[in-house]
Structure formats: C-alpha cells, structure tokens
N, C-alpha and C positions, 0 to 999 in steps of 0.2 A: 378353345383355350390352349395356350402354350403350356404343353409339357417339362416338370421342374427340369433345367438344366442339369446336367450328368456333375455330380461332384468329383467325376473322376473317369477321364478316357482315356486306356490303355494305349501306348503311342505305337505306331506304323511300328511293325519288324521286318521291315522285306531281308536286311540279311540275313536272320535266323530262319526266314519262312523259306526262302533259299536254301538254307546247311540241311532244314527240315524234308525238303523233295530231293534234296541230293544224295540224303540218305534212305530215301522212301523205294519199292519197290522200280526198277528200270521201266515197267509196264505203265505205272501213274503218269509219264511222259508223254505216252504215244495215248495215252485215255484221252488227256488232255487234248494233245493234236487233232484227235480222232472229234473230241466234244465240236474243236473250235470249228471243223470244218465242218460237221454235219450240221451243228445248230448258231453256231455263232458265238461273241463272245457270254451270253445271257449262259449259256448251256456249261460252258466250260469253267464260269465260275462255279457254277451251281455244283460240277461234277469236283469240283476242288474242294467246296464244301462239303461235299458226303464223304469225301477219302480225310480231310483233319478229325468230321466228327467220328468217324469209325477208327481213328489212329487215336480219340481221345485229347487230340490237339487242341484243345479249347482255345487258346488266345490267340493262336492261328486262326481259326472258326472267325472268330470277333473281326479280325482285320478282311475277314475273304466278305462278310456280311456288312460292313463299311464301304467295301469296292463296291456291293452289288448298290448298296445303296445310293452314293453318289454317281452310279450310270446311269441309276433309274433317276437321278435327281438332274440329272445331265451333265456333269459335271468328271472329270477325268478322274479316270481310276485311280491313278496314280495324284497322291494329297500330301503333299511334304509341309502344307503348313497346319494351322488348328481349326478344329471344329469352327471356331468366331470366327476364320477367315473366310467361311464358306457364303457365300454371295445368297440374300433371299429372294426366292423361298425354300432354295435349293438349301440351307443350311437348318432349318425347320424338319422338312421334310428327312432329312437325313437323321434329326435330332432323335422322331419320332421311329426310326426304325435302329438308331441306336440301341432305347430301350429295349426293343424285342429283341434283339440284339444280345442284349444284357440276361433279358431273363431266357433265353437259348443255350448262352453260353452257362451260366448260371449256376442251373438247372442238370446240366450234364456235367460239372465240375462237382456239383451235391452227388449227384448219384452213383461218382465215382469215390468217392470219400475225401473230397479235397476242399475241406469246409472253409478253410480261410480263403482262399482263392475263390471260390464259389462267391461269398459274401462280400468280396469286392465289385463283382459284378450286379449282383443282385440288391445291391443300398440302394442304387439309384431308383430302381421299379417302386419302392414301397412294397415289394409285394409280402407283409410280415406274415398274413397267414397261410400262405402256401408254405415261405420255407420254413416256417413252425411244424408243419407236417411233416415234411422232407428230414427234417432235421432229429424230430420222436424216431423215425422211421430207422433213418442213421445209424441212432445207439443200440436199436432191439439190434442188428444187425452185425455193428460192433462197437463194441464197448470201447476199444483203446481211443474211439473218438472222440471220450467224453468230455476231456479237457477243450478244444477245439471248438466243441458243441455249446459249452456252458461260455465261454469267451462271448460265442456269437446269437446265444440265447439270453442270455442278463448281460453282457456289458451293454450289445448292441438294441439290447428292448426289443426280442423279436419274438422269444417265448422265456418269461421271466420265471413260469413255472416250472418247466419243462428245466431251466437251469439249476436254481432251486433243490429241483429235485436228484438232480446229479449230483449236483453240490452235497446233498445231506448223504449218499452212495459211498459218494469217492472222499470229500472233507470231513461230514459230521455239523452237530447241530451248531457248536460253535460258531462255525464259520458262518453259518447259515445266518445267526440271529445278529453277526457283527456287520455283514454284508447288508442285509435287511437295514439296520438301522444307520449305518453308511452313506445309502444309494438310494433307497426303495422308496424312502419321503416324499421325492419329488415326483416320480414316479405316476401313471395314470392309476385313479381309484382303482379300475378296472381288473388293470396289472397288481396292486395290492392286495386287492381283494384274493385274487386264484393263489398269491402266493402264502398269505397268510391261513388260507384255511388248510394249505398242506401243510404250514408250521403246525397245526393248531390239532389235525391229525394225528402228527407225528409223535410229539408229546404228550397228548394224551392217551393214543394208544402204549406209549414206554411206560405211564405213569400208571394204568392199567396192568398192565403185563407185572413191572417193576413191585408193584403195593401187594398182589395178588401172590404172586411168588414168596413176600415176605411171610404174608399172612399163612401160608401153604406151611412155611420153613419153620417157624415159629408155634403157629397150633396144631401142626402136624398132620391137617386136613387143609382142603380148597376151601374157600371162601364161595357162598351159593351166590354174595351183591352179585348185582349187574353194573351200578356205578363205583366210581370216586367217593360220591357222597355219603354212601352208606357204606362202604368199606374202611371209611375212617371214623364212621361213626362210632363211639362207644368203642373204639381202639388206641386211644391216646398211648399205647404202648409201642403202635408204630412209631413215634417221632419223638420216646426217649433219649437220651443223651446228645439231644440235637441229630438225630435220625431225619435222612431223607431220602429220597427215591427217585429221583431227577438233580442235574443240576437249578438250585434256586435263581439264579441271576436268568440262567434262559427263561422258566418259563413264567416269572412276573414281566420279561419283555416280550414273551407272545400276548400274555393275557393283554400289554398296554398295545400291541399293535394289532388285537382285535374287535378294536371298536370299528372299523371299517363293513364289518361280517354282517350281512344280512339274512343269512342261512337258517332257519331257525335248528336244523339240525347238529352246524357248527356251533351257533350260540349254546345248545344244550351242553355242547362238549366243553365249550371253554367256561360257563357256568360250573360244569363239575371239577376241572380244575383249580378256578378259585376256590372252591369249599376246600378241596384238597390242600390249597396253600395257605387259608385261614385255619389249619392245623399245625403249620409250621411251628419249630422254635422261633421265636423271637428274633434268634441271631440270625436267618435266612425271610424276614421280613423286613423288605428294605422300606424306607418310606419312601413315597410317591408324592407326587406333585397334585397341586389341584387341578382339575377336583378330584382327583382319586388320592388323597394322600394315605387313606390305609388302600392298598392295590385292590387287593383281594373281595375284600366288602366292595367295596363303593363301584370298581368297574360290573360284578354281580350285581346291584343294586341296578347299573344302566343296562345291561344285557336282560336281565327279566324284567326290565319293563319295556326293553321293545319288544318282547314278548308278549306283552300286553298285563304283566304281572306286576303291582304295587306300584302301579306309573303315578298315584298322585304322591304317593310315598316319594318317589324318584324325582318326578318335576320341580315339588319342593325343593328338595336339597340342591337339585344342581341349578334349580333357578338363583339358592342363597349367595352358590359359590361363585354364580354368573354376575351377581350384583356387587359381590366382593371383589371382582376382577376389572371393575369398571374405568379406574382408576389406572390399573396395569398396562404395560407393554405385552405382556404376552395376553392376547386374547382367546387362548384355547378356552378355559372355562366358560364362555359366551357358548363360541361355538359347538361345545360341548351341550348347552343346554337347548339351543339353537336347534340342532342336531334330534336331538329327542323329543322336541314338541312335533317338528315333522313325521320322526317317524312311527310316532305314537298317531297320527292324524289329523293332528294339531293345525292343520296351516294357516287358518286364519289368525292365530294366536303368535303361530311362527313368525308370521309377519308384521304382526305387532310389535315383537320382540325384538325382529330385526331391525326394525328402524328406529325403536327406542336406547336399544344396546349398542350398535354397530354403527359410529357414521358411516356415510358415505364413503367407500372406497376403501374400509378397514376390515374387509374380509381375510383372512390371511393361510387359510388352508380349503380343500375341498370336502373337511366333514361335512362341515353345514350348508345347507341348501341356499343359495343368495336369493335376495328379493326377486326376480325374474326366473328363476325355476318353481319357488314356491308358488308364484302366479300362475306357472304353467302346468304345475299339477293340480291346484286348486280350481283353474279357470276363472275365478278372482279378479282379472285385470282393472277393473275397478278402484277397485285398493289400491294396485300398483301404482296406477298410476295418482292415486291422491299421495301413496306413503312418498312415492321419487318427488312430486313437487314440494312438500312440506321440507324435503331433505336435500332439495334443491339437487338431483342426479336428474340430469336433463336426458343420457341417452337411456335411462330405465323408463321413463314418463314415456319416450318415443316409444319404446320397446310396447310399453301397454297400449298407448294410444293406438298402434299399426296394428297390432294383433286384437284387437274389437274386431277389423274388419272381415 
C-alpha cells in the first residue's frame, strides 16, 4: 500500500545549508573529506547527518535524509525539481523514507522545544499518540510552552485532553466550555469522551470544594456529606437570594455534554451535580431542549438509568419524547432514546426502534449506535439483515449478509 502523500515538503536549502557549514567548525570540512574518501559518498552523508542532528539543525537533517534517500533510490543527489518529478519507483521509495524522515526530524524538533516546527513535520506520519506523549512531557518540563502545546494538542486533534487541560491552567473554564461547544461536536466520541470527563471533574470538584466552604462560613463548622447531594439537602439556605457556587451557564453545558460518559464513576459525579443544580434559583435554570427541557432532572433521569437505575421509568419518557420528535428536523431526541435502549442492553429492541424511528440514512450524530453496530454487538445479523431489506439499505443487508460467514 502507497503511503498517504506528504501534505507538505520542506523545499531544498542548499544555500542556507552552505551559510550553515560555512559557519560551522573549520574541522566539519576535512571530516567530510576525510568520510568521502574512506567510505564513500554513503559515509559522508551519513557523517553530515550526525554533525546538523547534534548542531540541532533539523531542516538541514530533513534535506541531508532526502539526498541519502534519492542515492539509495538512484537517482542524483542533487533534486531541483519536486517529489512528483521523481520517476517510479524511485519516487515511492523516496516517499516512504520521507516519512521517517519526518518523524526523525520531528521528534528532535519536540524534544528541543520547538513544538510548531516539530508539528509541521510530524502531520504527515499520523503518528498522534506518540507526540501526545512527547507533548504531556513538554509542559511537566516547561510550562511557557503551553500555548504552543494546546494550538497543537486541540486545534490539531492530537491530544484534545491534554489541551483542554492547559486550557482550564492557563484560560479557565470559560474558555473551556465555549471552545468545547465550538469545536468538540464533530470531534471523535473518543476525543469527547476524555475531554468531557475532565470538564466534569473539574466542576464538580469546584462545586465540592465551593458548597463546602459556604457551609463551613455559614454554620461555623465543616459539613461531615461526602456528596453534592446531601450537602444541599435540607440546606435551601445555600441558594438564598439567588445564591450559587459555580458559574450556572457552565455547568448545565457540561451536564448537556455528558451524555457521551460511560464511566459509571463520572456518571455518579455528574448525577451529583444535577441534584445540586435542581436546587438552583429559578433565574440560573435555563430551559433545555428536548428531551431534557428541565436539564437537571431529565439528563439525571438518563444517567441513572444507564446505571441501570429507574430505566423503565426513563425508556418511557424518552421513548414519549422520541415519538414527539418524529415529525421534526432535529432528530436528537430519537437518538437520544436510541442511545439508552442500547445502553441499558436493549438491542434487540434498539433495532427495532431503529428502523421504525430513523429512515434510512437519517442518522445524524454518533450518540446512537446504527443498525450495523447494534448487530455487531448483539450478533443478531439476522435481523439486520430482514430490518436493511424492509428499509431498502442495500449496503447494511450486505453488511449482514457477509458477516454470517
């Protein structure tokens, strides 16, 4: 398999590579002389290569790793036109040590602290969970790179957490929950997921901390709760005069962007938050959309029951909200319901559902599981394939049909 094409290849510098040995020690000269004639010119690149990476010359490096590779492709060292010019297979072969090339240079541009330059070389690799490591490593290291860091950890999707987290450091939650709801939508589950349970952390430990202290300041002792829940119990004098302890707009937008959370440990935390925010004044309860148009209740209501708590309580309602949305353009509350027949166990029912509620091809987010995942964890293919013919989706019917075998 052809290796993706480079989105980006640093052009020949031979006269800077030149101004660069002309200013380099007088002895790199006679090294060189000394390489060509004992081993050839194989040696005397190679020895040009260890004198830029120990000088730290990285894009020098890049163009010396280009020569070696076009000699070894057969082709002259000397390339004044582009990579496409390069005749195959000799242009393949070059392409493929490009790469290593890329993550060479990289890699020594990371570890010197020159994160944007590093990242230009290293898009082309894919390689995101290496310099997600590289990059945590970075900041313990030094902090002034955190800006730098968070550019190429969230704009670039290489560690959205890890940005996130700087972000909430150096900007505050603000930023964090404006950014989130910006950017983060389209985002892989995956990558929502890690970022919203450090939201979901973060607020609830403030919210903790925040209620705790009131209570301290107020009845003159510590408070023995462990939760939210029971710290506001039987306290309605916390959130007199419109009294709160957080800002409200952030955390009814983590509570709405923790439906993604599979944790049950996160879910406990953001279950305690809502209780905490069905204590609010009125004037910091904004309404919500369906199906959660009271926030607080109704996203509690779908977090304990994929806890396995009150799920026929919860299927009911969001099945109502599901059948009221049928009509609608926005199909969240489907997959909303969708969503929670799976993950309560449901999938034989899931798939009922899906192909009663959802035409073909009207899926529109990655909450809800589609027909061909839910077969894949059910093992069901059966159904898949009666539910894709009745719905007339000819590549899901394949999809079952091949996967019997």
């Amino acid at each position: 398999m052809r290796v993706p094409k480079l989105t980006h290849t640093p052009p020949l510098r031979t006269p800077r590579t030149l101004l660069a040995m002309s200013s380099a020690a007088p002895s790199i000269y006679d090294e060189l002389t000394q390489a060509m004639q004992a081993g050839g010119v194989d040696q005397a690149l190679e020895r040009l290569a260890a004198h830029f990476k120990s000088a730290s010359q990285f894009h020098d490096l890049f163009d010396v790793r280009l020569m070696q590779a076009r000699r070894k492709a057969g082709q002259p060292i000397i390339w004044t036109k582009t990579m496409e010019d390069l005749p195959e297979p000799a242009r393949t072969a070059v392409e493929d040590a490009s790469l290593e090339a890329c993550r060479e240079v990289g890699h020594g541009l990371l570890a010197v602290g020159r994160v944007r330059e590093a990242w230009m070389y290293l898009r082309p690799t894919g390689d995101k969970a290496a310099v997600a490591v590289e990059l945590e490593k970075l900041v313990q290291e030094d902090e002034s790179l955190s800006e730098d860091v968070i550019d190429i950890a969230l704009n670039e999707g290489v560690a959205p957490r890890l940005g996130f987290q700087l972000m909430l450091q150096n900007y505050g939650l603000c930023n964090c929950v404006t950014t989130f709801d910006s950017s983060m939508h389209q985002r892989p589950k995956a990558d929502r997921i890690a970022v919203v349970g450090l939201l979901v952390e973060h607020i609830h430990d403030e919210l903790l901390n925040n209620v705790r202290d009131d209570i301290a300041r107020q009845q003159g002792t510590k408070p023995s709760e462990a939760t939210l829940a029971e710290l506001v119990r039987e306290r309605e004098w916390l959130f007199e005069n419109d009294n709160y302890h957080t800002d409200a707009t952030h955390l009814q937008s983590i509570v709405r962007f923790a439906v993604v959370l599979d944790d049950p440990a996160l879910l406990r935390k953001v279950i305690d938050c809502c209780e905490y925010g069905r204590h609010l004044s009125q004037s910091y309860q904004f309404p919500g959309r369906s199906p959660f148009p009271d926030v607080y209740v109704h996203h509690a209501l779908y977090f304990r029951a994929v806890l396995g708590e009150n799920v026929e309580e919860a299927i009911a309602y969001f099945k109502a909200e599901a059948e009221a949305a049928l009509d609608d353009q926005d199909k969240s509350p489907i997959e909303v319901y969708l969503s929670l027949l799976a993950r309560t166990g449901r999938t034989a029912e899931a798939m009922d559902e899906t192909a009663r509620l959802l035409p073909a091809g009207k899926r529109q987010s990655d909450l809800a599981p589609s027909l061909q995942e839910l077969a894949q964890l059910s093992g069901d293919y059966g159904r898949l394939a009666k539910l894709s013919r009745d719905r007339g989706d000819l590549l899901a019917f394949a999809a079952a049909l091949t996967s019997t075998k």
